[in-house]
C-alpha positions as CSV (number, residue, x, y, z in Angstrom):
1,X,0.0,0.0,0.0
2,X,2.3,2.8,-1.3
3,X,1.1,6.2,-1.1
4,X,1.2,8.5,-4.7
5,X,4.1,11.1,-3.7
6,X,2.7,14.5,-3.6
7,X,5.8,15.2,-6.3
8,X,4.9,13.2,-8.6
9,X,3.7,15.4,-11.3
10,X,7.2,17.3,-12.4
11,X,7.3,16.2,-15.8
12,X,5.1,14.7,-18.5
13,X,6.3,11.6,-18.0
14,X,5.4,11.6,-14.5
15,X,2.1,12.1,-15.3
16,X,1.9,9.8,-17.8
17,X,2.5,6.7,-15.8
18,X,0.5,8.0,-13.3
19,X,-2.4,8.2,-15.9
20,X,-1.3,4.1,-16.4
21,X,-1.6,3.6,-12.6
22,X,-5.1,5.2,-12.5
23,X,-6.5,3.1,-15.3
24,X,-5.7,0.2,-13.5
25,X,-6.4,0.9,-10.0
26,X,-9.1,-1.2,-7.9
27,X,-9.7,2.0,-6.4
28,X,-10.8,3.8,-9.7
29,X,-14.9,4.0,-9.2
30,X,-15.4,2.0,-5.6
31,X,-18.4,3.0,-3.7
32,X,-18.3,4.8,-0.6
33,X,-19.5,1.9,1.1
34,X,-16.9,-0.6,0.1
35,X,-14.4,2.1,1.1
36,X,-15.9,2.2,4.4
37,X,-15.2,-2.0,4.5
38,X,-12.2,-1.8,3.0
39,X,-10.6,1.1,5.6
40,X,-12.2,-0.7,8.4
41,X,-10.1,-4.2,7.3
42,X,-7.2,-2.2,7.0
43,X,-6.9,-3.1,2.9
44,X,-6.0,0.1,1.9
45,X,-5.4,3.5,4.2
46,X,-7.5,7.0,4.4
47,X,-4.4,8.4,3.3
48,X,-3.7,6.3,0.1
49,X,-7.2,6.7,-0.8
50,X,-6.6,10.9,-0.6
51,X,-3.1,10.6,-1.9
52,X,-4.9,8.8,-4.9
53,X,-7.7,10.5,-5.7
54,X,-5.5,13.5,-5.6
55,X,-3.2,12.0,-8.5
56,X,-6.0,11.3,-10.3
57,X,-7.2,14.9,-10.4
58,X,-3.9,16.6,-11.1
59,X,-3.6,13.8,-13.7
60,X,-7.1,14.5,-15.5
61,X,-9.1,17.0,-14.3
62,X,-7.6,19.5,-16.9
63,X,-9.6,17.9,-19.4
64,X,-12.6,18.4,-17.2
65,X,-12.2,21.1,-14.9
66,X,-14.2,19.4,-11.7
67,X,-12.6,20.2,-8.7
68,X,-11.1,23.7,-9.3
69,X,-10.9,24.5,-5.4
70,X,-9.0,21.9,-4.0
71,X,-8.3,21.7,-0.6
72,X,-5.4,19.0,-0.5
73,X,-3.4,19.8,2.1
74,X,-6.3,19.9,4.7
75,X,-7.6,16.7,3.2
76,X,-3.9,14.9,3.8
77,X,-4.5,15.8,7.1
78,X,-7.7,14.8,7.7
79,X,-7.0,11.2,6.3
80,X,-4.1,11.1,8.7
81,X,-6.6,11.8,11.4
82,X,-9.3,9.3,10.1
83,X,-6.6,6.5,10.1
84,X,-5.3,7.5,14.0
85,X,-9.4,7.1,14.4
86,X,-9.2,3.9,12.8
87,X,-6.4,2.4,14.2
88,X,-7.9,3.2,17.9
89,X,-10.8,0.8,16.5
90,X,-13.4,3.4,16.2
91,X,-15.5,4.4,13.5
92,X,-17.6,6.5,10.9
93,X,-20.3,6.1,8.6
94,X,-17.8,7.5,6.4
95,X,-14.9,7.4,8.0
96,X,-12.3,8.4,5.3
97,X,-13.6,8.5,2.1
98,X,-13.2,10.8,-0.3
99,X,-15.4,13.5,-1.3
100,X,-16.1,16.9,-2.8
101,X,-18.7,19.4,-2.0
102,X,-20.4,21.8,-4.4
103,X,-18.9,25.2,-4.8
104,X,-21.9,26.8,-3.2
105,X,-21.7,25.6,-0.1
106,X,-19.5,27.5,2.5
107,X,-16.6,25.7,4.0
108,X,-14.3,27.1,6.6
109,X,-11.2,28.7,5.2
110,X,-12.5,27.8,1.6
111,X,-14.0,31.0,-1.1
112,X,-17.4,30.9,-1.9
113,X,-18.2,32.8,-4.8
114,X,-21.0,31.0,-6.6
115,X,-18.5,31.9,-9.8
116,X,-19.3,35.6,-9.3
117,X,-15.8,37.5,-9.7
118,X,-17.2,40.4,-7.4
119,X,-17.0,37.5,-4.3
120,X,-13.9,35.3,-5.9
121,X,-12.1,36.2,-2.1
122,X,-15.3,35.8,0.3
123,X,-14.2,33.3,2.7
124,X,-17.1,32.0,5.2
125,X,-15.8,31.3,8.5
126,X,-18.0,28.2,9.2
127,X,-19.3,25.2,7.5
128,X,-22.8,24.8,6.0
129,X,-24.3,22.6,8.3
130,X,-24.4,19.4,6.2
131,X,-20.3,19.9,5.6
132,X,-20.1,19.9,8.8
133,X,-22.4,16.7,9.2
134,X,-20.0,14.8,6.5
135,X,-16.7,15.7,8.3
136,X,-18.6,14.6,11.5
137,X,-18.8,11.1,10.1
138,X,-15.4,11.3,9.2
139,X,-15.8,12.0,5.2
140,X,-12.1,13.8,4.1
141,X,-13.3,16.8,1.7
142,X,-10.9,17.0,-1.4
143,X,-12.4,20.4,-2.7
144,X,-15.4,22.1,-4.4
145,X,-16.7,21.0,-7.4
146,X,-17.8,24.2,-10.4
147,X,-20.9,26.1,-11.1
148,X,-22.4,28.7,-13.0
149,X,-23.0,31.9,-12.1
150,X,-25.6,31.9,-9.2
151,X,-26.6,28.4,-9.5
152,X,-28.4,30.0,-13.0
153,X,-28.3,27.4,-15.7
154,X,-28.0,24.3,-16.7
155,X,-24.4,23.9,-17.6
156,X,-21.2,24.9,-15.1
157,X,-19.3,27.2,-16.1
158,X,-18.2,30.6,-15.1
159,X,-15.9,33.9,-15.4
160,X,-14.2,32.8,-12.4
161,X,-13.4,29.2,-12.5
162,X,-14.2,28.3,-16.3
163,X,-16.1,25.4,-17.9
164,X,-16.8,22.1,-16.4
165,X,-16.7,19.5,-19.3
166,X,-18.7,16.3,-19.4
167,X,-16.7,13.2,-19.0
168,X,-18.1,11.2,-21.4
169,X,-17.7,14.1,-24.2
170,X,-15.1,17.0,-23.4
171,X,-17.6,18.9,-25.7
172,X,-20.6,18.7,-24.1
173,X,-21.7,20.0,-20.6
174,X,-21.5,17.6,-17.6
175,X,-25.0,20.0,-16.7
176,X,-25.9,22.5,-14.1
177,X,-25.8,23.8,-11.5
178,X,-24.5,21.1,-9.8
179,X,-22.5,19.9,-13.0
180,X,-19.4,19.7,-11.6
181,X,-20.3,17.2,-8.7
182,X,-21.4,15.1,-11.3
183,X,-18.1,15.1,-13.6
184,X,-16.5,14.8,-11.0
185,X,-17.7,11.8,-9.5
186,X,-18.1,10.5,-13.3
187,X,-14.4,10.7,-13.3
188,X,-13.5,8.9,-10.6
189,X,-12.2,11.9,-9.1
190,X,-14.3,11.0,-5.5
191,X,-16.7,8.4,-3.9
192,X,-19.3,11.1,-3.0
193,X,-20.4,14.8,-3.9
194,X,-23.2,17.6,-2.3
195,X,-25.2,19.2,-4.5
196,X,-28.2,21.5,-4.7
197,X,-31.5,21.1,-6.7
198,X,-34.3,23.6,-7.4
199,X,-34.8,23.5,-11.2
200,X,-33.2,20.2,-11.6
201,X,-29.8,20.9,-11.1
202,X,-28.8,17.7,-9.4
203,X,-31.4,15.5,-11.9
204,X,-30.0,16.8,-14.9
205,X,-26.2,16.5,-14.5
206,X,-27.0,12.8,-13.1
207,X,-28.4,11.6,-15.9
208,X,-25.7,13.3,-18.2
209,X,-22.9,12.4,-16.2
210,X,-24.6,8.4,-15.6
211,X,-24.7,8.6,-11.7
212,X,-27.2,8.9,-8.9
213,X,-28.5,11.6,-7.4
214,X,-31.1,12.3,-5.0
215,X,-33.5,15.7,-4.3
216,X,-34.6,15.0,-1.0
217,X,-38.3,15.6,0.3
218,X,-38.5,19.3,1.1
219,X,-37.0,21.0,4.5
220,X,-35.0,16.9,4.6
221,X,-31.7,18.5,4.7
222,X,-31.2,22.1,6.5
223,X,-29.8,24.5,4.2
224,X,-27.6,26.7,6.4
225,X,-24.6,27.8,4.9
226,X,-26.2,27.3,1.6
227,X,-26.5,30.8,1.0
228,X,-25.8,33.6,-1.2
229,X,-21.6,34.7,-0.2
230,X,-21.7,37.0,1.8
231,X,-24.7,37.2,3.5
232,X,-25.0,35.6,7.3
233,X,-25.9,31.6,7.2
234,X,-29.1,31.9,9.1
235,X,-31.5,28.2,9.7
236,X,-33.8,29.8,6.7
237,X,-35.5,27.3,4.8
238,X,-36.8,27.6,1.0
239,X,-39.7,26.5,-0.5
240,X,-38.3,24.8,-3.9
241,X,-34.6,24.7,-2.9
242,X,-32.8,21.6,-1.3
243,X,-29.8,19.7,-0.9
244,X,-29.1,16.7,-1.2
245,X,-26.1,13.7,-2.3
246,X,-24.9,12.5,-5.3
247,X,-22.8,9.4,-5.7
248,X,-22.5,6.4,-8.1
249,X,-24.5,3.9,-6.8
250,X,-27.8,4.1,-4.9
251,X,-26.4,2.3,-1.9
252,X,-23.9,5.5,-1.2
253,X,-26.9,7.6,-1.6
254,X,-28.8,6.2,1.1
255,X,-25.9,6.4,3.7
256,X,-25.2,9.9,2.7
257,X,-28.7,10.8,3.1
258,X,-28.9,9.3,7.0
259,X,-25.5,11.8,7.3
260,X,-27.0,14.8,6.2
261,X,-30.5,14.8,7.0
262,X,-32.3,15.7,9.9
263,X,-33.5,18.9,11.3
264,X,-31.3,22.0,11.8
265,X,-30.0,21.9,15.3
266,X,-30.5,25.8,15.7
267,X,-33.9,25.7,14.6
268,X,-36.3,22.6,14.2
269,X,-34.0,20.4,15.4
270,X,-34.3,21.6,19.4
271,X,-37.3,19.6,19.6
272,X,-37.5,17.5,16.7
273,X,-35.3,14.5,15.3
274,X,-36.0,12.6,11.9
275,X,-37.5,9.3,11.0
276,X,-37.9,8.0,8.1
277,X,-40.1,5.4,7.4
278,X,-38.7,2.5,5.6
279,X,-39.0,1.5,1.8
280,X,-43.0,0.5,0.9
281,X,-41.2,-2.7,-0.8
282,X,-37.8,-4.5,-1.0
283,X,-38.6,-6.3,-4.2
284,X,-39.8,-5.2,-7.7
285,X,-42.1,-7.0,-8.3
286,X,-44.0,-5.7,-5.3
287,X,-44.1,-1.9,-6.6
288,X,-46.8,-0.3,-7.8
289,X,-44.9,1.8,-11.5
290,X,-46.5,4.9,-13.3
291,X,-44.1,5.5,-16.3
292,X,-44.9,8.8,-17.4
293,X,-42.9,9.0,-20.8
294,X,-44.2,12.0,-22.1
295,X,-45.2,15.9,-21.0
296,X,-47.8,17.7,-22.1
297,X,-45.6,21.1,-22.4
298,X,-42.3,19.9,-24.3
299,X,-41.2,17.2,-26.1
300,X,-39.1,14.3,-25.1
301,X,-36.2,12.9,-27.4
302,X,-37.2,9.4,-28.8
303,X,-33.6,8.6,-27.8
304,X,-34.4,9.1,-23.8
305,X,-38.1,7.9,-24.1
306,X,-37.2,5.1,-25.7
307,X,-35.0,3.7,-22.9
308,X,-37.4,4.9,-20.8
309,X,-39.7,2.1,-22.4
310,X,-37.3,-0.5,-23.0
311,X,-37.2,-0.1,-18.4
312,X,-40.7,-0.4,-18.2
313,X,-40.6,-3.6,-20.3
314,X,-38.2,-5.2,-18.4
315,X,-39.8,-3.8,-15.2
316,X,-43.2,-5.9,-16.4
317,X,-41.3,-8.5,-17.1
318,X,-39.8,-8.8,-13.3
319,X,-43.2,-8.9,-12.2
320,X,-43.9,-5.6,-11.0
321,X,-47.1,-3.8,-11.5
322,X,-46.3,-1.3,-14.5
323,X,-48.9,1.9,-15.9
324,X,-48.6,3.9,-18.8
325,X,-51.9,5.7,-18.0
326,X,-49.9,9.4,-17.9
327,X,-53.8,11.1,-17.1
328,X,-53.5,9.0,-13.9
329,X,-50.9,11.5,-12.4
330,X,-51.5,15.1,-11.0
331,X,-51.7,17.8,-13.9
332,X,-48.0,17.7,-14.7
333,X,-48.8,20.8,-17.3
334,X,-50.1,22.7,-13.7
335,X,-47.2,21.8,-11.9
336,X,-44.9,23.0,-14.5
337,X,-46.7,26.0,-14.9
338,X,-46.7,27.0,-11.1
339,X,-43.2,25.8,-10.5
340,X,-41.8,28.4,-13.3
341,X,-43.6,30.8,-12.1
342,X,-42.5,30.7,-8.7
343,X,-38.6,29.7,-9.6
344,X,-39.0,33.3,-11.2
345,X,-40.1,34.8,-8.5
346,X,-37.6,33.7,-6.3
347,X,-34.8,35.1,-9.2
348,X,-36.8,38.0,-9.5
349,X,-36.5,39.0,-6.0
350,X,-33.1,39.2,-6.4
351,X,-32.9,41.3,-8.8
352,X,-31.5,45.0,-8.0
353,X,-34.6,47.2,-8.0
354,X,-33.8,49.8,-10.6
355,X,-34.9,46.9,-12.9
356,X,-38.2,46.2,-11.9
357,X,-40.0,48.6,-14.2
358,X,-38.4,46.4,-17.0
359,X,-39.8,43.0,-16.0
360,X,-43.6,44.8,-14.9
361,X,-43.4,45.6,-18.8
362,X,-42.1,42.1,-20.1
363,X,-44.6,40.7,-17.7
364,X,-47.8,42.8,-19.4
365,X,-46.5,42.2,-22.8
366,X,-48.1,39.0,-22.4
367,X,-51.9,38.3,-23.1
368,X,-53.7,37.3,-19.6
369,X,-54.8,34.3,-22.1
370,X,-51.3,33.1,-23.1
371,X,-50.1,30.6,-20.4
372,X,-46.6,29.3,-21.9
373,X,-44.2,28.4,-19.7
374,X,-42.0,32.4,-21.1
375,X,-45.8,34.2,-19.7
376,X,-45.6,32.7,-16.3
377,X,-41.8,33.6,-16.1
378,X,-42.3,36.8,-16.7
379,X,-45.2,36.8,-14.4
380,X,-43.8,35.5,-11.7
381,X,-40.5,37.9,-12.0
382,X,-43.0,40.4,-10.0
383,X,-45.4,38.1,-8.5
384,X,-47.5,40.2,-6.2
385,X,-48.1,38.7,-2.3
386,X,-51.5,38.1,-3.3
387,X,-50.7,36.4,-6.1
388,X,-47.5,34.5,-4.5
389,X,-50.4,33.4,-1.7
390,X,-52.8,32.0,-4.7
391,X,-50.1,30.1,-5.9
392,X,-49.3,28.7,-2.8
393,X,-52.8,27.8,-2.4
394,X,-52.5,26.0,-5.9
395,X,-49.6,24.3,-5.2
396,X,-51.5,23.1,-1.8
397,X,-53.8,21.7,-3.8
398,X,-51.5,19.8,-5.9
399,X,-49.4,18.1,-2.9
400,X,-53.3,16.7,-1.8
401,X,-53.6,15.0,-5.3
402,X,-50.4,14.0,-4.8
403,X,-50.8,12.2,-1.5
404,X,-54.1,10.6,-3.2
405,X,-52.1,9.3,-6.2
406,X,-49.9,7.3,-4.2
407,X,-52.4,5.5,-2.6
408,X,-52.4,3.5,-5.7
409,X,-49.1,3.7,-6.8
410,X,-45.7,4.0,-4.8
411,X,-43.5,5.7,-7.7
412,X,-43.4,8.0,-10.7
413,X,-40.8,7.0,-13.2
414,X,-40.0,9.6,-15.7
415,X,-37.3,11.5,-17.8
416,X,-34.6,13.2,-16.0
417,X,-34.3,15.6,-19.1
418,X,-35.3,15.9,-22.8
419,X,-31.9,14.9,-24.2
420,X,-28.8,13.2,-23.4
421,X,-25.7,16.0,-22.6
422,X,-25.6,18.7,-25.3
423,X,-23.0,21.0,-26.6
424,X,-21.6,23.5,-24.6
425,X,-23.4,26.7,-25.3
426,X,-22.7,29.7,-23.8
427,X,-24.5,32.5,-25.8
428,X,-26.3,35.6,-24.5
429,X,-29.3,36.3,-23.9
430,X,-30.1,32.8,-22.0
431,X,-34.2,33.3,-22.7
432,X,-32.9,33.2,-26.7
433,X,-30.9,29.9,-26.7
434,X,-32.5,26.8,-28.2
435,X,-32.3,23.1,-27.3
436,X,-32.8,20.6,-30.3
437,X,-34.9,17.9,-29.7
438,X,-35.2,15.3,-33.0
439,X,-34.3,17.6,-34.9
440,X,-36.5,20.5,-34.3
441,X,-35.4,23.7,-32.1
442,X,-37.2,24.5,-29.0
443,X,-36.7,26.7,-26.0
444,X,-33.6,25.7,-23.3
445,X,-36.1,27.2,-20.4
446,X,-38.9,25.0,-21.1
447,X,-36.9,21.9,-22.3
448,X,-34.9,22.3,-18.8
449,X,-37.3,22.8,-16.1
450,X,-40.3,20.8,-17.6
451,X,-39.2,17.7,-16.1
452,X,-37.9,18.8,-12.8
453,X,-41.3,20.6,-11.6
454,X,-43.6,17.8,-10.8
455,X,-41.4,16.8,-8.1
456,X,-40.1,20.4,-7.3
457,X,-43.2,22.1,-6.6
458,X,-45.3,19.5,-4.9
459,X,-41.6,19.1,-2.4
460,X,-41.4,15.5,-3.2
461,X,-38.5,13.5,-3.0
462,X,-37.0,12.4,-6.5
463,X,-33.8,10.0,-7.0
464,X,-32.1,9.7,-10.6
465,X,-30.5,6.6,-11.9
466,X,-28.4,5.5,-14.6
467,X,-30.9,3.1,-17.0
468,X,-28.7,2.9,-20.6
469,X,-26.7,4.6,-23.0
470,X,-27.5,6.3,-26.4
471,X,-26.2,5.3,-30.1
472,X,-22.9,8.2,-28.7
473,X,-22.3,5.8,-25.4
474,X,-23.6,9.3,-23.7
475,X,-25.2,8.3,-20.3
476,X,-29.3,8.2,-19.9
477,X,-31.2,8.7,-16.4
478,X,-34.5,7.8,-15.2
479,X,-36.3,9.8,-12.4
480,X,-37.8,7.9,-9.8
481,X,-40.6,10.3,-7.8
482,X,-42.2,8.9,-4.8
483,X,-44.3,10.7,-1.9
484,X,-43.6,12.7,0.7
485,X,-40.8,11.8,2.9
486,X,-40.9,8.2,0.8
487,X,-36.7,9.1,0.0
488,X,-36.0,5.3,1.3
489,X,-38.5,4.4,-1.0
490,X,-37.2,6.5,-4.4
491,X,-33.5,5.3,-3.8
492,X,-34.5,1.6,-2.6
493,X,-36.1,1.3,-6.6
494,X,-32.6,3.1,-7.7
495,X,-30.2,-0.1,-6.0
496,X,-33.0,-2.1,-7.3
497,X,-32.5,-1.2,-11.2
498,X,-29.1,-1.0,-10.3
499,X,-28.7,-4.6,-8.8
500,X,-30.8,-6.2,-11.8
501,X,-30.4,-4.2,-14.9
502,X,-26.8,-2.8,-14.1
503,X,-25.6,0.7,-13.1
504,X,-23.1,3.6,-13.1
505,X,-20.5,2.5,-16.2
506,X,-17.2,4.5,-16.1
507,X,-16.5,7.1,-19.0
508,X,-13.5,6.3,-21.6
509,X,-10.9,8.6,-20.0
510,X,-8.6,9.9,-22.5
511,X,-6.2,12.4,-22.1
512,X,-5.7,15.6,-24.2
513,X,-8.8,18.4,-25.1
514,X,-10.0,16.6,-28.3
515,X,-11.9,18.8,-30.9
516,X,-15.3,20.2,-30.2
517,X,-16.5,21.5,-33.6
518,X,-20.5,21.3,-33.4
């Protein structure tokens, strides 16, 4: 068990071989929880495993640009700490594994810009509250993973950090905003990652990146010191936002989840503690499936609803009770309304004031009769109270159906996305990009929050997994929706699939940029 030398790298043919020692490591894509095994019979060392997976960054991660703020030093040290720990013959639910935390989360002594140049030096003196529940169980932070610009897009990229690539293609995104957790668990850079999800941005990089991820139930996971830089990390909780893991197998996700969640301890959780209630079912055949394949606002690539059918076959086939009946679920065209016009009003709020007049006169542009998903947007940019208190009263109404639905059924499976991982694109205005879907343009707002609103709005929990590949090899997700508080139930389906139709499959890692002409 010989440690990587923190010198290593001083010439190219230093990294070369080390490039040959990753490929064949046994240590490459383990899960957190054979890490944990494997640490606790004293096969491999919390330092070796740091030491490595920090060779493997240095080594690739210029391709991808994952983990720009690393935190190396402090991590050497913490895996020195978790092996005293470990050698006394105590442990940790994970007790020196690897991971990386999304850039917007604050960690002592580490900036937190949310790629904002105007906060690249803002430096939080204390750790969000579910850092500080990983490093509790002994989890060794390597760094933060990228993002775009105030968590605002689908793809990671930024002034201040750059562009995160997608593993599997250099010239496609790896998604947003928690794109560069994904990549970088993708590429074997870590065992687990935190990330954030309010418009799908842990969903989406998932299934382009071919991992797991899981938006917990609503308020699951305190959000303190998930907050805006600079501004004081106060036990507020959000109505669409949450946190939540991401990892590549379910298994991991479920014993990240017991670490993190729970009430805040400085609000809720004086006089409150969590507990979940088990999975409804620990075989497939025993669920009760609605495949929902299609949405009434948007289209679907054939590509991703096609292996969306090919799972329900094979799910019908293990003998569990399958639906295509789509009119069976809540309005999903009501939820998606409702949920983009309250993710606007949140980003309108924001706003500086000066522009307010602006969106009032984008918003009345609009006919009171059009109701695309552009007219609620720019509705909800200057939602009124009354109007923000109609919509909750809406969105009340929708959780009820909700909690009636799965009477009858105990999960939603549906697309994670419209397509597989697309070409970087970068252009300005974001309202005016396009997405194509089968050819045919369409608008990147719609095409990227259709499918995450269901779950969002109503606060349910939603777990993405790997299901197949396209004709490219690029990685396709399934999102598996369940009720409230059901998240045992939503990742218990995930190591399901995983254990019977197969799981996370590593990306070809080659070195060098490669050519992204579109």
């Amino acid at each position: 068990m010989a440690s990587v030398a923190a010198g290593c790298f001083s010439s190219a043919i230093a990294a070369q071989k080390i490039k040959q020692e990753i490929a064949l490591s046994e240590w490459d894509y383990r899960s957190a929880g054979d890490l944990v095994a494997a640490l606790r019979k004293r096969r491999v060392s919390a330092l070796e495993l740091i030491d490595y997976a920090i060779a493997r960054i240095e080594a690739l991660d210029s391709r991808i640009n994952a983990v720009p703020v690393r935190d190396f030093e402090r991590a050497r040290a913490a895996a020195r700490a978790a092996d005293a720990t470990l050698a006394r013959g105590e442990t940790g639910a994970l007790l020196g594994v690897p991971v990386t935390v999304k850039e917007s989360f604050n960690i002592s002594g580490l900036p937190t810009c949310w790629g904002d140049p105007r906060f690249k030096h803002f430096t939080p003196k204390e750790d969000a509250v579910a850092v500080s529940r990983l490093k509790k169980a002994g989890a060794v932070i390597l760094g933060k993973t990228n993002v775009p610009q105030w968590l605002s897009d689908w793809q990671s990229y930024n002034s201040v950090y750059g562009t995160t690539n997608n593993p599997f293609d250099p010239c496609r995104t790896p998604g947003g905003s928690s794109g560069g957790s994904a990549a970088a668990l993708a590429a074997g850079f870590c065992a687990l990652s935190l990330g954030s999800d309010m418009g799908g941005s842990m969903r989406e990089p998932a299934h382009y990146c071919g991992i797991y991820a899981h938006k917990p139930t609503a308020g699951l996971v305190p959000r303190r010191g998930h907050s805006h830089p600079g501004t004081a990390p106060l036990p507020v909780e959000h109505d669409l936002a949450v946190i939540g893991p991401m990892a590549r197998s379910a298994a991991d996700l479920a014993l990240a989840l017991d670490v993190i969640a729970g009430p805040d301890e400085m609000s809720a959780g004086v006089g409150y503690r969590l507990a979940l209630p088990p999975p409804r079912h620990d075989r497939l055949n025993d669920f009760r499936i609605l495949i929902v394949n299609a949405h009434p606002l948007g289209p679907t690539s054939r590509v991703v609803s096609d292996a969306l059918a090919r799972l329900a076959e094979r799910l019908a086939k293990s003998g569990a009770s399958v639906s295509d009946k789509r009119a069976l679920a809540p309005d999903l065209a009501q939820a998606t309304r409702l949920h983009a016009r309250l993710l606007s009003a949140y980003w309108g709020a924001g706003l500086p004031f000066a522009g307010y007049e602006k969106l009032f006169r984008d918003a009345a542009a609009f006919s009171t009769r059009d109701h695309s998903l552009a007219a609620e947007r720019a509705r909800g940019a200057v939602l009124s109270f009354r109007e923000w208190r109609g919509a909750e009263a809406e969105r009340a109404q929708l959780q009820h159906k909700w909690r009636e639905f799965f009477r009858d059924f105990d999960v939603v499976l549906c697309p994670a996305a419209p397509t597989t991982a697309f070409l970087h694109d970068h252009s300005t205005p974001l309202e005016a990009r396009r997405v194509k879907i089968d050819g045919k343009l369409y608008s990147y707002l719609d095409a990227h929050t259709i499918w995450a609103a269901p779950a969002t709005i109503a606060g349910l929990p939603a777990t993405v997994a790997p299901i197949d590949h396209d004709g490219y090899g690029l990685p396709i997700g399934a999102q598996i929706i369940g009720p409230f508080l059901d998240d045992r139930t939503t990742i218990e389906i995930a190591a399901l699939l995983e254990r019977d139709f197969g799981g996370f499959t590593p990306p070809a890692m080659r070195s060098g940029q490669g050519s992204c002409a579109k």
